[in-house]
C-alpha positions as CSV (number, residue, x, y, z in Angstrom):
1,X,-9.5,-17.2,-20.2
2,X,-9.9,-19.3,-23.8
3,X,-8.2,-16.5,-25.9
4,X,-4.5,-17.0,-26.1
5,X,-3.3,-13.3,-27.9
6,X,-2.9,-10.8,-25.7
7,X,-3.0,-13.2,-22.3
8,X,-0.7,-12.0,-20.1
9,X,-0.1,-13.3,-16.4
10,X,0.5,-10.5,-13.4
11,X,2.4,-11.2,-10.2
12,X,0.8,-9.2,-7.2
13,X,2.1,-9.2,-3.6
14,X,-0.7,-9.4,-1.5
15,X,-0.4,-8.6,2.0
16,X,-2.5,-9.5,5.1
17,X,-2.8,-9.5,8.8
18,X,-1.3,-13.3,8.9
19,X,1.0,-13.2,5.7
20,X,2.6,-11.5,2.4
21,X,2.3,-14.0,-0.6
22,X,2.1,-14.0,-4.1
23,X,-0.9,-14.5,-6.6
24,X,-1.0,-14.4,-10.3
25,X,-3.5,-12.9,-12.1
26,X,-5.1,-13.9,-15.7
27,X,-5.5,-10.7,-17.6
28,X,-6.4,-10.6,-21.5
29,X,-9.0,-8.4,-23.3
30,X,-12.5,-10.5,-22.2
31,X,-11.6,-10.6,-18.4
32,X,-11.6,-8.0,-15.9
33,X,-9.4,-5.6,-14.5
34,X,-6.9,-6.6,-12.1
35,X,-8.0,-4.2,-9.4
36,X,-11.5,-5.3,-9.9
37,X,-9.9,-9.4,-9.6
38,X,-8.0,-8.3,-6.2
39,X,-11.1,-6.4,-4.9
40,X,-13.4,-9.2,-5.4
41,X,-10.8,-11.2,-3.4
42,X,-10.9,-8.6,-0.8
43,X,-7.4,-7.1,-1.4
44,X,-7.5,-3.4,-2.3
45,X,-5.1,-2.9,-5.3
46,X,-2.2,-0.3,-4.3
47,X,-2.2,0.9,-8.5
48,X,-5.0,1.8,-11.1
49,X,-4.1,-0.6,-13.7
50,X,-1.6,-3.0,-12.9
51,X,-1.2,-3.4,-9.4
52,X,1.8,-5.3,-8.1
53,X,1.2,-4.7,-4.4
54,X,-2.7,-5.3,-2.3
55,X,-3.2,-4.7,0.6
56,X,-6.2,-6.9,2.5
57,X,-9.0,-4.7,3.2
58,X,-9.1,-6.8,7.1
59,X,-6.0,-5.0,7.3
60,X,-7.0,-1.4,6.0
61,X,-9.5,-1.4,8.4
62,X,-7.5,-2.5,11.4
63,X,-4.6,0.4,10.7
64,X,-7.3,3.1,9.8
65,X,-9.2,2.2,13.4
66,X,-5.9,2.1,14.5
67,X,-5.1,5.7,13.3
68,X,-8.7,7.1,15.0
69,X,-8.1,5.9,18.3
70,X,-4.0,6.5,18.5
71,X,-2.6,9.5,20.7
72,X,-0.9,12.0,18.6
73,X,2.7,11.6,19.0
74,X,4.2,15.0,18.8
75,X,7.6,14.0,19.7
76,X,7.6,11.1,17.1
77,X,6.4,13.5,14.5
78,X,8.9,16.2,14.7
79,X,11.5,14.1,14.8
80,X,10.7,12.3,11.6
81,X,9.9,15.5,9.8
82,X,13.5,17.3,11.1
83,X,15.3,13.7,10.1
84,X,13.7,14.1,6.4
85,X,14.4,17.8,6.2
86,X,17.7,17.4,7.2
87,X,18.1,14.1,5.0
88,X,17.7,16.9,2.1
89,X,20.2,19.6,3.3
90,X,17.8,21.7,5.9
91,X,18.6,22.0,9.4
92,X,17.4,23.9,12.5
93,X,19.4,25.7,15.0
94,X,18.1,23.3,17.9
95,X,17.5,19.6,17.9
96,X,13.5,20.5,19.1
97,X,12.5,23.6,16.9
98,X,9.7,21.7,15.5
99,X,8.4,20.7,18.9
């Protein structure tokens, strides 16, 4: 960008299937918007404005086909939600009243 006031730089972590490395973005007022910059660069931007994390939209797609075609994992998911409830001073009166 040519103008010099109001140029700022923004670090994002950008994550993919084969790494997590940095860019920097060039914001000022003519350019666009950093999630618009990440998007175009197929990274989807993990906050409105000024995203510092992206996540590559290869790898969206993997997790959320991923999601469709896993098994529900009841065991797994009680667990986790009596660990957080109990993390924050609630507890059951057996280890498996969830399940």
């Amino acid at each position: 960008c040519s103008c010099m006031m109001h140029h700022r730089t923004l670090k994002v972590v950008c994550v993919s299937i084969e790494a997590l490395y940095d860019i920097e973005l060039s914001l000022c007022n003519h350019s666009r918007l950093a999630p618009e910059q990440l998007m175009e660069i197929g990274y989807f931007p993990c906050a409105p404005v000024y995203p510092t994390l992206a996540v590559s939209l290869d790898m969206l797609e993997l997790v959320s086909i991923l999601f469709v075609h896993s098994a529900p994992n009841e065991r797994a998911w009680a667990a986790t939600i009596t660990k957080y409830l109990k993390n924050r001073g609630h507890e059951f009166s057996t280890g498996d009243s969830l399940r």
